[in-house]
N, C-alpha and C positions, 0 to 999 in steps of 0.2 A: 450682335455680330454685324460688321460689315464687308457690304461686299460691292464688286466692280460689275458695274454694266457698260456694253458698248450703245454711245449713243454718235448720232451725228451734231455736228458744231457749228462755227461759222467756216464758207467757203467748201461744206459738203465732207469737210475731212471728222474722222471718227477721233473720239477722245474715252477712255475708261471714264465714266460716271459713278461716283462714292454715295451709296445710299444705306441706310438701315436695313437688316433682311425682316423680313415683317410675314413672306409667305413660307408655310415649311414646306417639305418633300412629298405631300400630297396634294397639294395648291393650296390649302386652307391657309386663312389670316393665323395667325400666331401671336402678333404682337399686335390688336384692333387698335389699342389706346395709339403708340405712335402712328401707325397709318390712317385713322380716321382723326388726328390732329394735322396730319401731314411732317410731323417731328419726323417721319422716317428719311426726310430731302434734307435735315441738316447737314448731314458729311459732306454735300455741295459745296459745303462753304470752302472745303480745301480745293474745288476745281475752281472756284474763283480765284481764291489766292495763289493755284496754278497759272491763271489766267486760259484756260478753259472756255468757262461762265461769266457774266456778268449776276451782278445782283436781280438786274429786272431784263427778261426779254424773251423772244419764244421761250417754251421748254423745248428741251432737246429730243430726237426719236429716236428710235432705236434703226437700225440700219434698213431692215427689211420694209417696216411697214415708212419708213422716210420715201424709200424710191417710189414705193406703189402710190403714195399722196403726190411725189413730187409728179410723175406725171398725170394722175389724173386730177389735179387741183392748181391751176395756172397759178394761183396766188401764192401757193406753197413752199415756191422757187425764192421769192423772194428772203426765207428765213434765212437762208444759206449766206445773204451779206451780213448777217450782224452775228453777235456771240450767241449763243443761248442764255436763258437766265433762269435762276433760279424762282423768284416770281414774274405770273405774266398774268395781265387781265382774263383771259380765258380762267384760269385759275379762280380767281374771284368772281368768276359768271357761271363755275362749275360746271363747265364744258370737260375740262382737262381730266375727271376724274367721274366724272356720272356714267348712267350706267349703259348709255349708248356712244360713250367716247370714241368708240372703234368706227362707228359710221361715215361712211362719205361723208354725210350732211355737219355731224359732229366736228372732222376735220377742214369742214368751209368754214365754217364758222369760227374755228381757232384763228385760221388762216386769216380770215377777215378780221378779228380782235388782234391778231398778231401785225397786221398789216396798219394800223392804228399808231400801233411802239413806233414800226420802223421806219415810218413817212415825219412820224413827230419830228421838230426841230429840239436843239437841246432845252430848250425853256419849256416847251410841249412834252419833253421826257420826265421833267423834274414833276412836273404837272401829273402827267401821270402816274407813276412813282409814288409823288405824294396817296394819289387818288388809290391804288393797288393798297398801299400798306394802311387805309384808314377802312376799307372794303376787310383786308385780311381776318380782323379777329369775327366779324360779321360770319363770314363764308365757313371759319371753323364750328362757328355754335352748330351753322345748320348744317354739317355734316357734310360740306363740301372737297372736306380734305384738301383746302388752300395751303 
């Protein structure tokens, strides 16, 4: 089953995010195999082809806990100029999905790995790009859910 989440995008505006449902109606996992592969982010692919997402750059947040990083993480403001993407280095560093993701410190560190994407120039995107998707099958064995 899929379903719509509000996340925020580029320029702070909110977009419906298409994801696998993977938790049921009591918060338990339901579906582990897609979500500890990360297969439950493939419906993204139709917010790219919306033009939504890019394939690689922050992930997106969700409305509430965006405002609370955006002000208390200076670097965090900066997501808000580029699209979100469906893979981003934090991903492959397993910040994005471990099990203190929710932390201040967890979100400087996105923020810092994401701030990395959005200073590259296009040769330094491609670079990294490359670098994200040869990390990717790595981050799945170890349970990173890239």
């Amino acid at each position: 089953m899929i379903f719509r989440q509000t996340r925020v995008g580029q320029n702070g505006e909110t977009f419906d995010l298409f994801k696998f449902k993977t938790i049921d109606e009591e918060g338990r996992v339901a579906r582990p195999f897609l979500r500890h592969t990360g297969l439950d982010e493939l419906p993204q692919i139709v917010n790219i082809v919306r033009g939504d997402m890019a394939l690689f750059g922050p992930r997106p947040e969700v409305p509430d806990l965006d405002s609370v990083y955006f002000e208390q993480i200076p670097e965090w403001r900066a997501r808000h100029d580029v699209k979100p993407g469906l893979l981003c280095l934090a991903q492959v560093y397993g910040v994005v999905r471990g099990p203190d993701r929710f932390t201040i410190e967890a979100k400087k560190k996105q923020a810092e790995l994401d701030a990395r994407w959005i200073s590259a120039r296009r040769l330094g995107k491609i670079v990294l790009g490359l670098y994200i998707l040869a990390l990717l099958p790595f981050a799945v064995v170890r349970g990173q859910r890239a």
